[in-house]
MDAnalysis code that builds the backbone (N, CA, C; Angstrom):
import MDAnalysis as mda
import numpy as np

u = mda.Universe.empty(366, n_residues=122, atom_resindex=np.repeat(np.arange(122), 3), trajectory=True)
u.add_TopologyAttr("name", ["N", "CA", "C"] * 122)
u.add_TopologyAttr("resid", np.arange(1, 123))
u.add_TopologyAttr("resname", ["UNK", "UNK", "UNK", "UNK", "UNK", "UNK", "UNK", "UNK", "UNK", "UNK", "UNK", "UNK", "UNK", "UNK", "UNK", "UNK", "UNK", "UNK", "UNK", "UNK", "UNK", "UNK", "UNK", "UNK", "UNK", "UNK", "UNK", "UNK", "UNK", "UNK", "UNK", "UNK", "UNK", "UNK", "UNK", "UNK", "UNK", "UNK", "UNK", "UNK", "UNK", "UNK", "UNK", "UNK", "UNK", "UNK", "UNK", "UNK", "UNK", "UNK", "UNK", "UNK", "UNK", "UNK", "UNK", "UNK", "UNK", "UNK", "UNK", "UNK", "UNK", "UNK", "UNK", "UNK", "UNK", "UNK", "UNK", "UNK", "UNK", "UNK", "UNK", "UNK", "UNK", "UNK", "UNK", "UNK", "UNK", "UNK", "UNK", "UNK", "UNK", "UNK", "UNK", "UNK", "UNK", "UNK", "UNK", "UNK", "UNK", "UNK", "UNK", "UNK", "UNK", "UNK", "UNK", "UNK", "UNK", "UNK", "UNK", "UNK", "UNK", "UNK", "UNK", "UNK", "UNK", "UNK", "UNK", "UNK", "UNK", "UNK", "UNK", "UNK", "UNK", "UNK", "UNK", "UNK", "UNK", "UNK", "UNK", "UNK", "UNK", "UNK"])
u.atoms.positions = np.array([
    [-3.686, 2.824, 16.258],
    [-4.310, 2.169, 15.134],
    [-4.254, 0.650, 15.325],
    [-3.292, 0.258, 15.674],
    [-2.964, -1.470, 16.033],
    [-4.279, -1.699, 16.811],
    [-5.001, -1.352, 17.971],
    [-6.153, -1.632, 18.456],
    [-7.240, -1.164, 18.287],
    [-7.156, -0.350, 17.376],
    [-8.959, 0.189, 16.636],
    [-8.924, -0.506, 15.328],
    [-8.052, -0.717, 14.782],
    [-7.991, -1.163, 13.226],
    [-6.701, -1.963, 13.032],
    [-6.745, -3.056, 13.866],
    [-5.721, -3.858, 13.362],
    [-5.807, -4.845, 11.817],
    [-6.545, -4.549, 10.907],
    [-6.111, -5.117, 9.821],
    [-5.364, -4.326, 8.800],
    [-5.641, -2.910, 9.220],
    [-5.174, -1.764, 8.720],
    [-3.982, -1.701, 8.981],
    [-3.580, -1.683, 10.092],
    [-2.626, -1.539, 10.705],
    [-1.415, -2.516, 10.018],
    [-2.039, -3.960, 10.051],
    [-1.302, -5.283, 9.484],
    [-0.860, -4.823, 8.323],
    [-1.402, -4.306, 7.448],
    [-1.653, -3.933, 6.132],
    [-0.290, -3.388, 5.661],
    [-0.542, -2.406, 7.018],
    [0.201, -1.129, 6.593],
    [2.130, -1.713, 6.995],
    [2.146, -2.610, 7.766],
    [3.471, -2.888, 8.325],
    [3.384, -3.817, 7.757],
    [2.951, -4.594, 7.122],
    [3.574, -5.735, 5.777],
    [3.891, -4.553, 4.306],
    [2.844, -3.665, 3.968],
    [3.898, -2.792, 2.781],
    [5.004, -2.252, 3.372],
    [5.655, -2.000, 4.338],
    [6.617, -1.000, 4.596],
    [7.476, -2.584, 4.434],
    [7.351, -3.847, 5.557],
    [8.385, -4.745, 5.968],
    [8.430, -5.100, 4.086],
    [7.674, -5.371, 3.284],
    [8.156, -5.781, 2.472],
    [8.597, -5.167, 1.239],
    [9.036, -3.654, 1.330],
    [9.324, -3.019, 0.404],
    [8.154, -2.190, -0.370],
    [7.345, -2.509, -0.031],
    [6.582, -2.040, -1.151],
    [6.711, -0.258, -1.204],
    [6.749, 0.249, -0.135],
    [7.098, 1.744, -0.359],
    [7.939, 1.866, -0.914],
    [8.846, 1.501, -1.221],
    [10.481, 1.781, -1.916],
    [10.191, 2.335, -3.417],
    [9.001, 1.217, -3.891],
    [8.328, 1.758, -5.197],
    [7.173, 2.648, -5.446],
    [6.298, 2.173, -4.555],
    [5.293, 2.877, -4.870],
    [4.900, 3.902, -3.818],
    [4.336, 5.228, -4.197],
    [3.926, 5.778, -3.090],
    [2.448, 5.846, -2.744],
    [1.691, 5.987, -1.524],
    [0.703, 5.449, -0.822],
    [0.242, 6.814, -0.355],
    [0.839, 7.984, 0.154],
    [0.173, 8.834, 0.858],
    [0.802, 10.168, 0.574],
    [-0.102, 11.329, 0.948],
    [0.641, 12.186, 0.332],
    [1.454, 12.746, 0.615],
    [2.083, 12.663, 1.908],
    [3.702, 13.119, 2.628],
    [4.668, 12.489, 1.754],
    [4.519, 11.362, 1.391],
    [5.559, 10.653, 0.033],
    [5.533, 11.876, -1.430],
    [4.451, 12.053, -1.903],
    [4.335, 12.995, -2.625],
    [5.141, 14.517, -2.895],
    [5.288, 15.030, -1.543],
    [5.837, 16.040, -1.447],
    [7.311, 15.907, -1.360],
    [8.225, 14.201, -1.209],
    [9.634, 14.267, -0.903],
    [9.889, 14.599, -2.596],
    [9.060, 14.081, -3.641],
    [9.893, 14.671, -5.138],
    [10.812, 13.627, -5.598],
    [10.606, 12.470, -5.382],
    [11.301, 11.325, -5.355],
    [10.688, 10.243, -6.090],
    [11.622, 10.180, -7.806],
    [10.480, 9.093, -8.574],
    [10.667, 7.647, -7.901],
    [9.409, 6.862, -8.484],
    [9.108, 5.767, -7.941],
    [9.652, 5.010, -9.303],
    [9.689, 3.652, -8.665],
    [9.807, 2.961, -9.867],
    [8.344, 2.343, -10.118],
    [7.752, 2.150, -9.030],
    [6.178, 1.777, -9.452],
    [5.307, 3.054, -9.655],
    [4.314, 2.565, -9.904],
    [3.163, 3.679, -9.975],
    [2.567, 4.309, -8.381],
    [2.297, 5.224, -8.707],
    [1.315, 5.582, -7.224],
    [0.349, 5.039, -6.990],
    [0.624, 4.383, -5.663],
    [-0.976, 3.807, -5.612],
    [-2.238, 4.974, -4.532],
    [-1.468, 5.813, -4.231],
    [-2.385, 7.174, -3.991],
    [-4.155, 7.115, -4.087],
    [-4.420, 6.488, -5.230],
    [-5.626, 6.454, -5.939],
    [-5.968, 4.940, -6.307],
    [-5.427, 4.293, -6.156],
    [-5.627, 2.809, -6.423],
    [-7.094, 2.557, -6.128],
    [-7.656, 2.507, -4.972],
    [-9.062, 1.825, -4.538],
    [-9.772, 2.382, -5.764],
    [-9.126, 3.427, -6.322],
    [-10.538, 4.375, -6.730],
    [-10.670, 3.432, -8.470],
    [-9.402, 2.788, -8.528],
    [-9.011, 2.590, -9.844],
    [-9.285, 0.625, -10.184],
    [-8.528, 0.175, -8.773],
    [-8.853, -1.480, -9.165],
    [-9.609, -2.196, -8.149],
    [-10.234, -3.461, -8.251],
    [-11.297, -4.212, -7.308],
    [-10.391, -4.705, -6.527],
    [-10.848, -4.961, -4.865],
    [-10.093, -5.303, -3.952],
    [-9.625, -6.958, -5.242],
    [-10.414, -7.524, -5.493],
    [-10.016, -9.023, -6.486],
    [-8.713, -8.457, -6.882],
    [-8.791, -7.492, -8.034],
    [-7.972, -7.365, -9.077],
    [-6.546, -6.965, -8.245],
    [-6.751, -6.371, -6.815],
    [-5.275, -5.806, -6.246],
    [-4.804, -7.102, -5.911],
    [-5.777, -8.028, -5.064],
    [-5.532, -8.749, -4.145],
    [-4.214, -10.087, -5.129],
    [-5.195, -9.962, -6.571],
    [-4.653, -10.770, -7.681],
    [-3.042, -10.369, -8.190],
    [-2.918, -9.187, -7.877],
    [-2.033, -8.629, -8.770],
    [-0.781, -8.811, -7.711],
    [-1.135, -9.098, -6.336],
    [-0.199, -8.442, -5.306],
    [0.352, -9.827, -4.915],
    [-0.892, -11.122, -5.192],
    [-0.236, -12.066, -5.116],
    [1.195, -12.791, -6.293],
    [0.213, -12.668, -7.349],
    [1.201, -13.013, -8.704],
    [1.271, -11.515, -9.834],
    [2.259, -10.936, -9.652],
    [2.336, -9.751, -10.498],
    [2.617, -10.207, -11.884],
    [3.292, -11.064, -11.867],
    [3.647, -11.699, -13.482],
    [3.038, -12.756, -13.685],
    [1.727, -12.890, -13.425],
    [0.417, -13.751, -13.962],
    [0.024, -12.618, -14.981],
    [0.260, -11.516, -14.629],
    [-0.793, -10.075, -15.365],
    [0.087, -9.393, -15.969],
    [1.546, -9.354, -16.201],
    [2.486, -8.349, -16.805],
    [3.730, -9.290, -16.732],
    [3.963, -10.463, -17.476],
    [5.446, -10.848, -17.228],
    [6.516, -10.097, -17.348],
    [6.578, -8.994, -17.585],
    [7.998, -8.171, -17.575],
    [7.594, -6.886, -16.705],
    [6.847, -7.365, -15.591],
    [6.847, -6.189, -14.271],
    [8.010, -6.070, -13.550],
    [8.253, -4.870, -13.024],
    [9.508, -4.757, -11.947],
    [9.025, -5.620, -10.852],
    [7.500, -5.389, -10.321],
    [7.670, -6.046, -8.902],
    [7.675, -7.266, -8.742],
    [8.562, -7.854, -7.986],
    [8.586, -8.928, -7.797],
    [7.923, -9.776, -7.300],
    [7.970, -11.254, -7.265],
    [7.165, -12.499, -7.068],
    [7.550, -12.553, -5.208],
    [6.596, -12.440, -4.767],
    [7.162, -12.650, -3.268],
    [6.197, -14.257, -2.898],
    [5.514, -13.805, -3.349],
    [4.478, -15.009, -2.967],
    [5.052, -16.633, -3.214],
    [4.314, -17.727, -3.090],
    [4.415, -19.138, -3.487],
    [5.675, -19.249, -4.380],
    [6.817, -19.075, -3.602],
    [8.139, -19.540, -4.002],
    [8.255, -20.408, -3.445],
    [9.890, -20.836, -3.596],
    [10.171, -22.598, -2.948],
    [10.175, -22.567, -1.474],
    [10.815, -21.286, -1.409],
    [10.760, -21.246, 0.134],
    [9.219, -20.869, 1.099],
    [8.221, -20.788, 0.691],
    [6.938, -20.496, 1.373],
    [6.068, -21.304, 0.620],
    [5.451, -22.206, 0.212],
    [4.949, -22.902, -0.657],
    [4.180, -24.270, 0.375],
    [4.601, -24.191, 1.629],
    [3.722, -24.823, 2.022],
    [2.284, -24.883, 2.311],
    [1.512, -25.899, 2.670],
    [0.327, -25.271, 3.107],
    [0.190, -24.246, 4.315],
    [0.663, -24.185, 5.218],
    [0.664, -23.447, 6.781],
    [1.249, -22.080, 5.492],
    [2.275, -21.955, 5.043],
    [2.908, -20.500, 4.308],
    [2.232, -20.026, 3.444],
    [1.115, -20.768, 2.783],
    [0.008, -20.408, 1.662],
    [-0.964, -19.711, 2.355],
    [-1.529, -20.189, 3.846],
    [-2.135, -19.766, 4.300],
    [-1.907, -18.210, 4.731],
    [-0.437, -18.521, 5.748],
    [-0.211, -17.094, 5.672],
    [0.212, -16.284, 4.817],
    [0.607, -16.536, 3.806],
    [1.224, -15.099, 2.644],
    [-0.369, -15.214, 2.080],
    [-1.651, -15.769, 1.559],
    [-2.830, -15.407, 1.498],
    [-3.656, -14.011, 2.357],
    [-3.183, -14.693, 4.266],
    [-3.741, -13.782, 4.891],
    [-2.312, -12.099, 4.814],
    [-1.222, -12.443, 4.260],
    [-0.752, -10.962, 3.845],
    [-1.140, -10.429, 3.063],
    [-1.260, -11.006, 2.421],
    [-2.100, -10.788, 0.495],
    [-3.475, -9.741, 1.032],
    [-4.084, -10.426, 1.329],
    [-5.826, -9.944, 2.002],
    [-5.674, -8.473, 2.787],
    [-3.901, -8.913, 3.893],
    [-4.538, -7.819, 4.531],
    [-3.404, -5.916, 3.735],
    [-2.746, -6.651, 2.805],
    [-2.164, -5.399, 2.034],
    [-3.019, -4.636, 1.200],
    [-3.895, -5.485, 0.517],
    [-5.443, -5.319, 0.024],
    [-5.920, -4.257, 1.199],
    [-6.147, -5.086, 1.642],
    [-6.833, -3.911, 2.561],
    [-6.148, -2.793, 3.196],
    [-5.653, -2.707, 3.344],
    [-4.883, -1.301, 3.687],
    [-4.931, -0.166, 2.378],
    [-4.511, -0.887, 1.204],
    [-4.655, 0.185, -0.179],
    [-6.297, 0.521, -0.098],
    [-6.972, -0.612, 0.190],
    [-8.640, 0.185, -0.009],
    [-9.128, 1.009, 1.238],
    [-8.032, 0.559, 2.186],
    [-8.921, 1.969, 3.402],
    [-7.721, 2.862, 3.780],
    [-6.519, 2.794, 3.143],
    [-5.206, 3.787, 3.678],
    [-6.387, 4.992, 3.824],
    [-6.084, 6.272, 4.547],
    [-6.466, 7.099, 5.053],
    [-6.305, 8.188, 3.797],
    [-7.416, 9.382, 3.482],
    [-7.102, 10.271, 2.021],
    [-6.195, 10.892, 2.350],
    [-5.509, 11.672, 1.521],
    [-4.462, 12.627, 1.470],
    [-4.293, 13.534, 2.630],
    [-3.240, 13.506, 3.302],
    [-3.295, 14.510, 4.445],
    [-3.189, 15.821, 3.875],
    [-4.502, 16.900, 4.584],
    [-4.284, 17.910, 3.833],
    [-3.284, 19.239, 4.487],
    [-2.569, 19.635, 3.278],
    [-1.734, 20.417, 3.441],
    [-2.065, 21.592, 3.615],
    [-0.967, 22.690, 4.107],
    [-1.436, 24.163, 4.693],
    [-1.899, 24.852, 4.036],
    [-2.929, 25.911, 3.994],
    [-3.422, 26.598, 3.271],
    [-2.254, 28.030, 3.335],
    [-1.271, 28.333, 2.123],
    [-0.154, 29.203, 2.614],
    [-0.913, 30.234, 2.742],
    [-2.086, 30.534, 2.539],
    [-2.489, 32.105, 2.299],
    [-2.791, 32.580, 4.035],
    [-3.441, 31.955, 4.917],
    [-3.589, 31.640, 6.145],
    [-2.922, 30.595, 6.937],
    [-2.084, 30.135, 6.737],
    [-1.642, 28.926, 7.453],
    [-2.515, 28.185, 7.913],
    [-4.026, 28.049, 7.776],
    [-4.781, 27.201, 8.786],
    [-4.897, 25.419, 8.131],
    [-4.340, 24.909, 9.390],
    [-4.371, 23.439, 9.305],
    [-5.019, 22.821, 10.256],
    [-6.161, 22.104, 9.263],
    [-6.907, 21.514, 10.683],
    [-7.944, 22.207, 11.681],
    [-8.216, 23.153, 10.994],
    [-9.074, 24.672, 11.832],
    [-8.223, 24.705, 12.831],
    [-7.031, 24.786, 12.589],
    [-6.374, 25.892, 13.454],
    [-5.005, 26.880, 12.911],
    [-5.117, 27.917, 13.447],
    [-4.189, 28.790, 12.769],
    [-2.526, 28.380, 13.479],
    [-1.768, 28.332, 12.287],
    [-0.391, 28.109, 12.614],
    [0.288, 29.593, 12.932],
    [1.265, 29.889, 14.030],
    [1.845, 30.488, 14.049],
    [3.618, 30.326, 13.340],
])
C-alpha cells in the first residue's frame, strides 16, 4: 500500500502513531474484539461528515465540542511554528483522507458454508 497509495497509507500510520485507534474504531476486525471505545466509530464516518467538516474537527476538536475527550494535538506551543503548521496541516489532510478511502468492512465468513472470498474454507 505505501507504493500504490501512499497518502492512504500516511493516513493510516499517523491514526495508529497518534492514538487515534485507542478510541475510535475504523475497521471491522476492531469490531469483532468487543471492546468499548471511548470515541465513536468512525466505521461509517465518510458516509456521515465532509472531508471539511473531518478535516475541521481533527484539527481543533474543541473549536466544535469544548468538553470532547479527544484531545488538542494540533497548534500547541510546541508545534506552532510555521514549518510545524505546515506539517501537522499536511497530517490533518492526510488522516482525512484515510477515513474517506479506509477500505469497507472486511467481509466475514459465511458460517453456513465457510466461503470467504469465493473460496471454501476447510
Amino acid at each position: 500500500v505505501k507504493e500504490t497509495a501512499p497518502r492512504l497509507y500516511e493516513g493510516r500510520k499517523l491514526f495508529a502513531q497518534l492514538g487515534c485507534a485507542n478510541c475510535h474504531t475504523i475497521e471491522s476486525v476492531n469490531k469483532q474484539l468487543d471492546v468499548k471505545k471511548v470515541g465513536p466509530s468512525l466505521v461509517h464516518v465518510k458516509d456521515k461528515l465532509s472531508p471539511e467538516m473531518m478535516a475541521s474537527w481533527i484539527w481543533s476538536p474543541r473549536a466544535f465540542r469544548p468538553t470532547t475527550r479527544m484531545p488538542h494535538f494540533f497548534m500547541l506551543e510546541n508545534n506552532s511554528s510555521p514549518v510545524d503548521i505546515l506539517r501537522t496541516r499536511t497530517e490533518t489532510a492526510a488522516i482525512t483522507y484515510y477515513l474517506q478511502h479506509a477500505p469497507p468492512d472486511i467481509p466475514q465468513p459465511d458460517e453456513r458454508n465457510r466461503n470467504y472470498f469465493g473460496h471454501t474454507l476447510s
